[in-house]
SERO-4910 file (N, C-alpha, C, O; in steps of 0.05 Angstrom, whole numbers):
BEGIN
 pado doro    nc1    nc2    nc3   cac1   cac2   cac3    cc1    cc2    cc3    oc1    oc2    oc3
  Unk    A   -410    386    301   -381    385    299   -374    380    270   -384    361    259
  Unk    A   -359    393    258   -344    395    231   -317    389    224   -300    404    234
  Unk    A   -309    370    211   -294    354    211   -270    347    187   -271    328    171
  Unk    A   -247    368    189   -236    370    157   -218    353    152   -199    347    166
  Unk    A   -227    340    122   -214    319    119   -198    328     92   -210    335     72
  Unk    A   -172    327     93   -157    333     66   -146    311     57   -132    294     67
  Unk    A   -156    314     32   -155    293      1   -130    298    -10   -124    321    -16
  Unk    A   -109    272    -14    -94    280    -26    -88    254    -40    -93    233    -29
  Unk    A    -74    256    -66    -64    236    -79    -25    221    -76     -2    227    -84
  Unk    A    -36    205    -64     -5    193    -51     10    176    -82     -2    168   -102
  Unk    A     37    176    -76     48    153   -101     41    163   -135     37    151   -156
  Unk    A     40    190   -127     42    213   -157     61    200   -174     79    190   -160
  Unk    A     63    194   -204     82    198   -217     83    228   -233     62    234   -244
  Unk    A    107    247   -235    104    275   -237     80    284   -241     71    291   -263
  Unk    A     68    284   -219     44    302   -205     14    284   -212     -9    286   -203
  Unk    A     28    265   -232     -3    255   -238    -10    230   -224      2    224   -203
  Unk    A    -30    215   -233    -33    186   -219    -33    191   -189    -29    213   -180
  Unk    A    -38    170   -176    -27    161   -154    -53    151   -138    -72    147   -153
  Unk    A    -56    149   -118    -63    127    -94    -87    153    -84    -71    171    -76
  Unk    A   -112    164    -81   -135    178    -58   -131    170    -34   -134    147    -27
  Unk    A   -122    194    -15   -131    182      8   -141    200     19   -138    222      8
  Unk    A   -162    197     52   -172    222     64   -151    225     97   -146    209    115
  Unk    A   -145    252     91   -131    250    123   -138    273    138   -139    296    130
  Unk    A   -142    262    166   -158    275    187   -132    290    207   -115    279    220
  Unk    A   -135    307    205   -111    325    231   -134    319    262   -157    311    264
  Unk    A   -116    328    281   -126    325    310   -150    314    302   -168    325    289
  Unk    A   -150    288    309   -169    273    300   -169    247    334   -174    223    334
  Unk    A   -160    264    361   -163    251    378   -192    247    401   -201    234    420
  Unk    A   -200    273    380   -237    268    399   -260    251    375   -282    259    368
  Unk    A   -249    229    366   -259    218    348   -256    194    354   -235    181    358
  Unk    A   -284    187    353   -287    148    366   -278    129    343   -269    137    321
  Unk    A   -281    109    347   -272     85    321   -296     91    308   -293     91    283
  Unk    A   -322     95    317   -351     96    303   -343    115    281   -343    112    256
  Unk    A   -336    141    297   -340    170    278   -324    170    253   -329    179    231
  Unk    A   -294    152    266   -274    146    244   -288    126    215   -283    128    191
  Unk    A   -299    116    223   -312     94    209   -332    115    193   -332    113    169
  Unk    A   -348    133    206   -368    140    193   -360    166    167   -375    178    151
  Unk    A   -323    170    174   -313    190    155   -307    180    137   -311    191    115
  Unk    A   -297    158    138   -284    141    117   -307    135     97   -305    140     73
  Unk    A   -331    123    111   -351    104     88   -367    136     76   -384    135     59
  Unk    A   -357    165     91   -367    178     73   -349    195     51   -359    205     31
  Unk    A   -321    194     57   -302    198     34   -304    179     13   -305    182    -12
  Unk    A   -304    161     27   -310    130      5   -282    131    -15   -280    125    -39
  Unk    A   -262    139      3   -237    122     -7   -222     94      2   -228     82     23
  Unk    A   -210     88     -8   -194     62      7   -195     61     30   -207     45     44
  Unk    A   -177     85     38   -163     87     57   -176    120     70   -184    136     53
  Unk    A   -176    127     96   -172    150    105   -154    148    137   -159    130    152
  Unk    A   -133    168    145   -119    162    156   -128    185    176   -135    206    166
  Unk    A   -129    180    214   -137    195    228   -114    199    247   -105    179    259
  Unk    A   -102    225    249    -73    228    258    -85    243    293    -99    262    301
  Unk    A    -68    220    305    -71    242    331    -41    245    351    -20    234    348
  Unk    A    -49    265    371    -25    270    390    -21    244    413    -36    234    430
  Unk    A     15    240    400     21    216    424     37    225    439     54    236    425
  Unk    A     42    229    467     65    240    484     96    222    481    118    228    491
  Unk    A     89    195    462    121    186    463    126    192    436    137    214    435
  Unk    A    122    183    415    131    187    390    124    216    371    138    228    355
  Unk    A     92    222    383     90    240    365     68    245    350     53    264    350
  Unk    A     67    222    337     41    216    322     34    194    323     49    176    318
  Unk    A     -2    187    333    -13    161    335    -30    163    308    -43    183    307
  Unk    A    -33    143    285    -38    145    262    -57    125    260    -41    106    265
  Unk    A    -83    111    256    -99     97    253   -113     96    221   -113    117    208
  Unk    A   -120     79    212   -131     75    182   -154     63    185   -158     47    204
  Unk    A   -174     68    167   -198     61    162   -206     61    126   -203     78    108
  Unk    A   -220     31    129   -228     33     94   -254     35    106   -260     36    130
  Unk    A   -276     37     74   -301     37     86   -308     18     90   -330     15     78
  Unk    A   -301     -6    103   -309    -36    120   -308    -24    151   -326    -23    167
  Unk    A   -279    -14    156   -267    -17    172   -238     -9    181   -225      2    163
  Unk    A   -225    -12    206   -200    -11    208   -178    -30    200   -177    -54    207
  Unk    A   -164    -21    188   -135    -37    184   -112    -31    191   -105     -7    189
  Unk    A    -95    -50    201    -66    -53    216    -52    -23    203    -42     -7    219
  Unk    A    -52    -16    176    -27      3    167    -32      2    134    -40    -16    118
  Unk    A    -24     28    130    -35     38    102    -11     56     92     -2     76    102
  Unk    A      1     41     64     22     63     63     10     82     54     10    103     66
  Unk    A     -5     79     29    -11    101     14    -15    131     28     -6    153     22
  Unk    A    -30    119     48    -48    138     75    -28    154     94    -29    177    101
  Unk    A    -10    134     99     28    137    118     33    158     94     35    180    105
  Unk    A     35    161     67     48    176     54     28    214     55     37    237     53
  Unk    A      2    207     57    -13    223     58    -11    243     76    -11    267     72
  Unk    A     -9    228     98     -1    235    131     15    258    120      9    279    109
  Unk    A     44    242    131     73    261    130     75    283    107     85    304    115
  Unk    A     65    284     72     63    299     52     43    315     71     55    334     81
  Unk    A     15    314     79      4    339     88     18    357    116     20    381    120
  Unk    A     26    334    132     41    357    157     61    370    143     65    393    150
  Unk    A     74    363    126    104    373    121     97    398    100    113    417     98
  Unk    A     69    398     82     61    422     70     41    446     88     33    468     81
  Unk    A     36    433    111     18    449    131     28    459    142     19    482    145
  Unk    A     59    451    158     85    459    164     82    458    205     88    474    222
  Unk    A     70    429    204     64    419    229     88    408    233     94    407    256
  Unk    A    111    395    213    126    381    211    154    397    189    148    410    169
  Unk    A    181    395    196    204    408    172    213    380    168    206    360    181
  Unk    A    233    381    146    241    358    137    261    344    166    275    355    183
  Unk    A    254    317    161    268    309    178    265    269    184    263    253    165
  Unk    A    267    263    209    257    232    215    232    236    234    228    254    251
  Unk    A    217    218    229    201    215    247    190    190    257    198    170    245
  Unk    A    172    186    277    158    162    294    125    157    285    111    175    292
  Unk    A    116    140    275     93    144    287     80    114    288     88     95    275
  Unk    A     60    112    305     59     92    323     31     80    312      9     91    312
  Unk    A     38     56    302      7     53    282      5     20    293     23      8    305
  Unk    A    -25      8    285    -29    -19    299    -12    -48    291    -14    -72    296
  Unk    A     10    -28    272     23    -47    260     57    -40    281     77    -55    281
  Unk    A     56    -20    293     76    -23    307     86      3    304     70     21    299
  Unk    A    118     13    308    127     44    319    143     41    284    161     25    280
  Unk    A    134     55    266    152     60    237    162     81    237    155    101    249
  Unk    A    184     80    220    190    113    229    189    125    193    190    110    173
  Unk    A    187    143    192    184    165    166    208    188    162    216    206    177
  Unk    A    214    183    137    235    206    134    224    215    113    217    203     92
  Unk    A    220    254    122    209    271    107    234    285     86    253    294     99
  Unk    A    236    288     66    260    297     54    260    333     51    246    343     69
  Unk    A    271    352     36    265    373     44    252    377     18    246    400     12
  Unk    A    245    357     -2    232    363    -31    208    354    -27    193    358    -46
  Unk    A    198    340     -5    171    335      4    172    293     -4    153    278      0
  Unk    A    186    289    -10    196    258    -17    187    251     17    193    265     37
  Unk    A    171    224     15    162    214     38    182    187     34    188    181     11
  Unk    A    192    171     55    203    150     66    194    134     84    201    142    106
  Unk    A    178    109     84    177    101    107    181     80    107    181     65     87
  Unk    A    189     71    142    201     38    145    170     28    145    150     40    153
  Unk    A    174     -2    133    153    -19    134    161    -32    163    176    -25    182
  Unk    A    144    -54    158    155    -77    191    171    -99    175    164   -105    152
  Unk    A    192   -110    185    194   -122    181    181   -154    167    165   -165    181
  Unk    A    188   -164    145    178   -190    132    168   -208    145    185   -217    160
  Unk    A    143   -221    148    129   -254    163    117   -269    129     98   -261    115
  Unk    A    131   -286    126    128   -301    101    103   -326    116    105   -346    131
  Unk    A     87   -316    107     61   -332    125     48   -351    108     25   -359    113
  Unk    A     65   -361     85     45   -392     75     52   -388     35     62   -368     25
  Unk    A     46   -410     20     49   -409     -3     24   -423    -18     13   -444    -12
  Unk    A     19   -409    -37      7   -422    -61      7   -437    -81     16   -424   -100
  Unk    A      2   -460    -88      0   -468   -123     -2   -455   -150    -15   -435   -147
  Unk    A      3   -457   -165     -4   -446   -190    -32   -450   -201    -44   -434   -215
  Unk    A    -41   -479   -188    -63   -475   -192    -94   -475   -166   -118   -479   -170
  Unk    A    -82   -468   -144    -93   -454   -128   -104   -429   -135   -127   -421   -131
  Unk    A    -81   -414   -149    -97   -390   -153   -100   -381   -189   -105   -358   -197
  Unk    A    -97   -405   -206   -111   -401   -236   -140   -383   -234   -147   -360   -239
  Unk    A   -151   -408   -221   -174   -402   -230   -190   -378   -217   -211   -374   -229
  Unk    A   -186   -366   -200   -192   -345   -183   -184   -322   -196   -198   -303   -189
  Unk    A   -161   -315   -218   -151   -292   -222   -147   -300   -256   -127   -292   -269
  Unk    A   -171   -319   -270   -175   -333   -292   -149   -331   -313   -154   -323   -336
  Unk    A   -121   -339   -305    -96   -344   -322    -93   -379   -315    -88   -384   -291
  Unk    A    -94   -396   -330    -84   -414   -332    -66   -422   -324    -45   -411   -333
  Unk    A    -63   -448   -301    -38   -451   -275    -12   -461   -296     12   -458   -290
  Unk    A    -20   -472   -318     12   -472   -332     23   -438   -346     44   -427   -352
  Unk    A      3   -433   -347     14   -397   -370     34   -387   -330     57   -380   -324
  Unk    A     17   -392   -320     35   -379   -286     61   -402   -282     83   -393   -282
  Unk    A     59   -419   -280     78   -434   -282    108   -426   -293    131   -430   -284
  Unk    A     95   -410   -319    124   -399   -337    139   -389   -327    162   -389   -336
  Unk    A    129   -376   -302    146   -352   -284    168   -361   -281    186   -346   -289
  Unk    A    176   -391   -267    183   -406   -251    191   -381   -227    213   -371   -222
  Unk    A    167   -376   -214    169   -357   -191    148   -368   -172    126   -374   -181
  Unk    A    154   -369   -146    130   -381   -126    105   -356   -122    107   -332   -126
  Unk    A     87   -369   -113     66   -351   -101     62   -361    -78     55   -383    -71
  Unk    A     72   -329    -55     71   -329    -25     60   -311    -20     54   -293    -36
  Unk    A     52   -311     10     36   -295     25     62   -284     47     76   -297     63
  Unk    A     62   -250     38     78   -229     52     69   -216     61     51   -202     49
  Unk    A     75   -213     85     79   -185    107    101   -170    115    124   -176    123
  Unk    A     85   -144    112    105   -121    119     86    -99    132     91    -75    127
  Unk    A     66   -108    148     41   -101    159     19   -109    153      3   -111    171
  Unk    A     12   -117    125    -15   -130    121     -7   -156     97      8   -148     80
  Unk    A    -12   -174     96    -14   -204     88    -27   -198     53    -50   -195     45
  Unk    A     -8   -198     42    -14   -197     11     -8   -220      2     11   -231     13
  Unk    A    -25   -237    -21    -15   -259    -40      5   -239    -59     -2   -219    -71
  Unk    A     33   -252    -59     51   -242    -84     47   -261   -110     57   -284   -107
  Unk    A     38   -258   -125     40   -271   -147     42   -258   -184     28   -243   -198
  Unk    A     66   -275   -189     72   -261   -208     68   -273   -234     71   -297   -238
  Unk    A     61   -256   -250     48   -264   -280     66   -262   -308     82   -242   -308
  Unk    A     66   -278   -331     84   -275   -357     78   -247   -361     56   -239   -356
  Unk    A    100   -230   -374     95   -205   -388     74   -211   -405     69   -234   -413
  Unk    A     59   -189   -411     27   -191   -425      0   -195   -417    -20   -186   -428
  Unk    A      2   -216   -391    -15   -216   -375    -30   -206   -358    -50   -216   -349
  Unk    A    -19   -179   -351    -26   -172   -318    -49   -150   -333    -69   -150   -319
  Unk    A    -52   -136   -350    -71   -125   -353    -93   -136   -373   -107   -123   -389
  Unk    A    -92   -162   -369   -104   -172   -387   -129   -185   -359   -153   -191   -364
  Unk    A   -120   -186   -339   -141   -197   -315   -157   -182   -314   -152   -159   -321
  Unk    A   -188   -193   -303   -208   -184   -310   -216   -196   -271   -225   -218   -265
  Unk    A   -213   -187   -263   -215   -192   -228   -249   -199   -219   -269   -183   -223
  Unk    A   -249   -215   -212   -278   -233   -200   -277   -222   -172   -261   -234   -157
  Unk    A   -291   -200   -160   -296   -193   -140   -295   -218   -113   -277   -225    -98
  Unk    A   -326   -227   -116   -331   -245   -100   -312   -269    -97   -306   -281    -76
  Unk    A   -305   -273   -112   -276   -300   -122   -254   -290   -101   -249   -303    -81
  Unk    A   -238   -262   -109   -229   -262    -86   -224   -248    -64   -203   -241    -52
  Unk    A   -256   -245    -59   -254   -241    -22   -258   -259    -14   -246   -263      8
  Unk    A   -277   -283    -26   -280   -312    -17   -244   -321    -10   -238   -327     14
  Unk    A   -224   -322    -31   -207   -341    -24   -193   -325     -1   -183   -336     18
  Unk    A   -193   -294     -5   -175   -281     23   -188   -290     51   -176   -298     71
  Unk    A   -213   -288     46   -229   -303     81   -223   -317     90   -219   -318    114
  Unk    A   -216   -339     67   -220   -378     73   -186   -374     82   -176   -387    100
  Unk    A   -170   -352     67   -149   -354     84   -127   -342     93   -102   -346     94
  Unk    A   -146   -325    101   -141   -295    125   -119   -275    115   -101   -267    131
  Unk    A   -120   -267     92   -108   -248     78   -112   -227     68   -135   -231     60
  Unk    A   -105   -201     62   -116   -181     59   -124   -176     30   -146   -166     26
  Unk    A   -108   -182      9   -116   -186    -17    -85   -201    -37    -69   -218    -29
  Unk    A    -86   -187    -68    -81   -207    -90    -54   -173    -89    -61   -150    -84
  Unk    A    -30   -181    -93    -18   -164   -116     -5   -176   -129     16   -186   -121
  Unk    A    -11   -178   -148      1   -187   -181     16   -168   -195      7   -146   -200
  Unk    A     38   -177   -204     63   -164   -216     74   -180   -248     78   -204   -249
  Unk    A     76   -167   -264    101   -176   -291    119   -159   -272    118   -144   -253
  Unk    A    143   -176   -295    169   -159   -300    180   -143   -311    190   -152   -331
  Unk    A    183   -123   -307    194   -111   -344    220   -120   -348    233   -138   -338
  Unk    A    226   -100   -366    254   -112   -378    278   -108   -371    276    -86   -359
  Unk    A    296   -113   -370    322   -103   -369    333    -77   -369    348    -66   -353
  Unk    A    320    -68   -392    328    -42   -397    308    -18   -389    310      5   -398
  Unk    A    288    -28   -369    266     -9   -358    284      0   -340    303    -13   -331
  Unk    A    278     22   -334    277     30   -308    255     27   -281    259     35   -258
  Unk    A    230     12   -291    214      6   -279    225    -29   -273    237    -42   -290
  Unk    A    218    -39   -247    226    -59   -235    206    -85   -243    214   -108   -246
  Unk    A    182    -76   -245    148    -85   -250    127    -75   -245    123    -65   -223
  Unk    A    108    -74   -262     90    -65   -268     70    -85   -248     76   -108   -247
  Unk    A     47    -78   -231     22    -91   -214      2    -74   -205     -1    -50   -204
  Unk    A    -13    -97   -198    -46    -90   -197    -53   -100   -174    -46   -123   -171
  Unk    A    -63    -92   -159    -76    -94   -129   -104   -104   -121   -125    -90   -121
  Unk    A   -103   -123   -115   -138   -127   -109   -148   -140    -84   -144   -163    -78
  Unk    A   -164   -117    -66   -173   -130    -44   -199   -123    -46   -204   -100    -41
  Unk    A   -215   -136    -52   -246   -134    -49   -257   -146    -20   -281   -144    -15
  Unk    A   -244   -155     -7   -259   -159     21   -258   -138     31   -277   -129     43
  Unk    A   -245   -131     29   -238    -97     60   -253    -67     32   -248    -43     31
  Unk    A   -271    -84     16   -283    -63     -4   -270    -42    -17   -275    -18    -18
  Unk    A   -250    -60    -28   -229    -45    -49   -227    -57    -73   -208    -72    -72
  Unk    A   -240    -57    -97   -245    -76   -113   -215    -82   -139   -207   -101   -152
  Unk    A   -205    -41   -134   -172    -44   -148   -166    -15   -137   -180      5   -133
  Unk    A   -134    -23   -131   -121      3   -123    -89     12   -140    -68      0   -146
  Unk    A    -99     40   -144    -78     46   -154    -48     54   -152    -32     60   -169
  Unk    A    -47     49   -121    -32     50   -111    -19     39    -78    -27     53    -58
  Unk    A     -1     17    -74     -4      6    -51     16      1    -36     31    -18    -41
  Unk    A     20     20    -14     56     18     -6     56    -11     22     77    -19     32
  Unk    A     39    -16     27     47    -41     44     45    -67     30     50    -82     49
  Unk    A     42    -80     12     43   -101    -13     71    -83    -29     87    -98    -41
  Unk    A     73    -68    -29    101    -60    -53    124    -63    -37    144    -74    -46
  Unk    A    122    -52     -6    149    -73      9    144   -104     17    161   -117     30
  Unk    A    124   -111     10    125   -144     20    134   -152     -9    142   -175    -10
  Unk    A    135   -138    -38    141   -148    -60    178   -143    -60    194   -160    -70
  Unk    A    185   -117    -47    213   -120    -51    226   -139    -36    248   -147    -43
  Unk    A    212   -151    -13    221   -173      3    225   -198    -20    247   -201    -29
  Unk    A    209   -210    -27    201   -224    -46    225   -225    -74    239   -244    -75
  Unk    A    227   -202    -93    251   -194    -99    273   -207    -87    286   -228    -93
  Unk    A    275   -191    -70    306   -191    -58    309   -224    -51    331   -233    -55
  Unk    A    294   -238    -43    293   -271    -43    299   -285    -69    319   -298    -70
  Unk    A    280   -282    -91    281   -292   -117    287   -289   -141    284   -305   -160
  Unk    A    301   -260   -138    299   -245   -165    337   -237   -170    340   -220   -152
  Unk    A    351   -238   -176    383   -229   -176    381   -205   -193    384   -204   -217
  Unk    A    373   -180   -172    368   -158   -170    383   -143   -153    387   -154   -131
  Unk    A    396   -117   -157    391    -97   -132    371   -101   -116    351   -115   -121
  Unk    A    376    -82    -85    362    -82    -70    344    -48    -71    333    -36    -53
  Unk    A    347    -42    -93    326    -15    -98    305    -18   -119    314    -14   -142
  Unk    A    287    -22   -117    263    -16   -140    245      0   -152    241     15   -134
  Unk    A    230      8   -171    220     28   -174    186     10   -191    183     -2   -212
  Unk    A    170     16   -173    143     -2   -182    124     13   -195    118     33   -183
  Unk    A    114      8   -213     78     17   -221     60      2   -213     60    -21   -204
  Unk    A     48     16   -217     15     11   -206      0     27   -219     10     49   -222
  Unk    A    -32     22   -233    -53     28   -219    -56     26   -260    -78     26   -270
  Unk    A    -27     26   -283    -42     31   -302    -68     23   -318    -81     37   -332
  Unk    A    -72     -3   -312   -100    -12   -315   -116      0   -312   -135     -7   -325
  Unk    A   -119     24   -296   -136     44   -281   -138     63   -291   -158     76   -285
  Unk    A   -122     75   -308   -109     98   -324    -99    115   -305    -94    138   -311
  Unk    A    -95    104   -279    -79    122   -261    -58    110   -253    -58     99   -230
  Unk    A    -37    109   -268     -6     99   -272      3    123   -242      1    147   -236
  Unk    A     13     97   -229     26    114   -201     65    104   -194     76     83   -201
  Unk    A     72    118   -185     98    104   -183    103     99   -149     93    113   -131
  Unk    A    119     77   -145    131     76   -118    161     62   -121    167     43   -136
  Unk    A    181     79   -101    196     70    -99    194     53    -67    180     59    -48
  Unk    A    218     25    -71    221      9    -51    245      0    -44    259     -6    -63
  Unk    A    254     -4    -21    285    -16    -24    289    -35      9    276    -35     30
  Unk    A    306    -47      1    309    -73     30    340    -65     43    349    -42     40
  Unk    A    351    -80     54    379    -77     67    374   -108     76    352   -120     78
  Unk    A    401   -118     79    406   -141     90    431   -142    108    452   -129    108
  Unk    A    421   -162    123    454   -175    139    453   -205    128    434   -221    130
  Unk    A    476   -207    116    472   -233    109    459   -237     87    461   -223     66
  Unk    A    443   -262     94    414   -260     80    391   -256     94    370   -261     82
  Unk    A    390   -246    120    370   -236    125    353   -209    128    368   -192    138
  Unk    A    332   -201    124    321   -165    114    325   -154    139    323   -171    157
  Unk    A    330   -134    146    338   -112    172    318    -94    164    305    -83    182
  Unk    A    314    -91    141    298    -64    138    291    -60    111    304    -58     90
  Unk    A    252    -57    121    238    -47     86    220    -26     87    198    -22    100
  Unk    A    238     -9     68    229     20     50    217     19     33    220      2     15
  Unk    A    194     44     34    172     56      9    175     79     10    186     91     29
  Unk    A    166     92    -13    166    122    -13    149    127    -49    140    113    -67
  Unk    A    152    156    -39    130    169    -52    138    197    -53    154    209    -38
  Unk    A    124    208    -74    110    233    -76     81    233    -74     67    214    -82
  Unk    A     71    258    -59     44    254    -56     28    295    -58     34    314    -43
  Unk    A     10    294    -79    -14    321    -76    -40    323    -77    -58    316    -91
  Unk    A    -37    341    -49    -68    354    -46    -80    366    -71    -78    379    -91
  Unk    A    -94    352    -56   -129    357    -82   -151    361    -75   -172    356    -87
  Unk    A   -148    374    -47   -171    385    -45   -184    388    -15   -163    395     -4
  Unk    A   -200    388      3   -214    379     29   -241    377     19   -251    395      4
  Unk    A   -253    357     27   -284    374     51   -291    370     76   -276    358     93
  Unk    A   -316    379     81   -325    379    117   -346    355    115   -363    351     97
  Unk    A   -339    340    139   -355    315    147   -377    331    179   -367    341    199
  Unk    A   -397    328    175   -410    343    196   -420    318    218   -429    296    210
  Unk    A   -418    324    237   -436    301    264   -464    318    271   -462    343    273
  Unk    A   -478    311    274   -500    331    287   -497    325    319   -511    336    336
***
């Protein structure tokens, strides 16, 4: 059995940069094993395995090469950009039903991907110097922020923590350091953010690091970039639209846009989006 998996780069900034992912069409005669055994042989982050649901449409599952995880934007963006250029899908809204719950996706007619996150679970906070020494910046240089470090969800459990301008590509990330501290406390990884300026059009600049789930940096990450506009929209006297980088440390500068809504003060609803291009397939064989 032969098995096509199309490569595409999610969270493009004009055409360049962005996020690898592998995504599998009719991918419903495929066990969690086989899923598992595509992924650790793409050996990207993420590979996303799309199958037929009779209520929504599409049942969408993610796999790094550890394993499965709850929900992957990058991968969500991969998805919808390949049906909508395969022409499985026309511009429009859509459902799809992932272990993180029913999100829905709006395909634009320029190929612009949209998708709802899950709603915010603010699941715990950090010290400054809890996490100095793990991500080697000094808990007073973090201090400067006067910004907290919390643990957000919007499907998967990111540390938000934010760093003085100058800093963020100046980290030099200790693997083992932190998958140790994500274990000890059950999180998926680190995204670290500056600010830019005023006069950017960029919101902030960050860097992504989950080395437990064997991602050591990513260049691009749409479920941490809506738990960061959450975050925002709490601390920051900002609009509720953002426009993020990622990945330049990497030399693969990616862009994502993000945005919230509120009642009140409370979030109703968090958006990511993207541009995302194919780059390529190959065949995964089973004997």
């Amino acid at each position: 059995m032969d098995i096509e998996v199309i490569l595409v780069n999610s969270f493009t900034s004009n055409g360049a940069g962005g996020n690898p992912a592998g995504v599998v069409l009719n991918a419903d005669v495929l066990s969690d094993e086989q899923k598992l055994s595509i992924a650790q042989a793409v050996g990207y982050s993420e590979t996303a395995f799309v199958c037929h649901d009779d209520d929504v449409g599409f049942e969408v599952s993610f796999f790094t090469t550890t394993g499965e995880v709850d929900f992957c934007g990058h991968a969500t963006l991969a998805v919808f950009s390949t049906l909508f250029q395969e022409r499985i899908v026309v511009a429009g809204r859509y459902t799809q039903k992932t272990k993180a719950g029913l999100l829905a996706v709006v395909v634009e007619p320029t190929g612009h991907v949209t998708m709802d996150l899950q709603l915010p679970q603010k699941l715990g906070k950090f010290t400054h110097q809890d996490i100095s020494d793990v991500i080697g910046i000094d808990s007073a240089i973090l201090a400067t922020t006067q910004l907290p470090i919390e643990v957000i969800s919007t499907g998967l459990a990111d540390v938000i923590i934010p760093v003085p301008a100058g800093y963020l590509d100046s980290i030099i990330p200790n693997d083992a350091a932190i998958a140790d501290f994500c274990h000890k406390h059950d999180v998926v990884g680190f995204h670290v953010f500056e600010l830019c300026g005023s006069g950017s059009e960029i919101t902030a600049c960050c860097r992504n690091f989950a080395p437990l789930f064997g991602i050591p940096e990513e260049s691009a990450t749409g479920s941490a970039t809506g738990a960061l506009a959450c975050y925002f929209a709490e601390h920051l006297p900002l609009d509720y639209h953002y426009v993020v980088e990622q990945g330049r440390a990497m030399g693969c500068a990616s862009m994502l846009t993000a945005s919230v809504e509120l009642s009140g003060s409370k979030i109703t609803s968090v958006k990511v989006g993207g541009t995302a291009s194919r780059i390529g397939t190959t065949l995964y064989s089973f004997c």
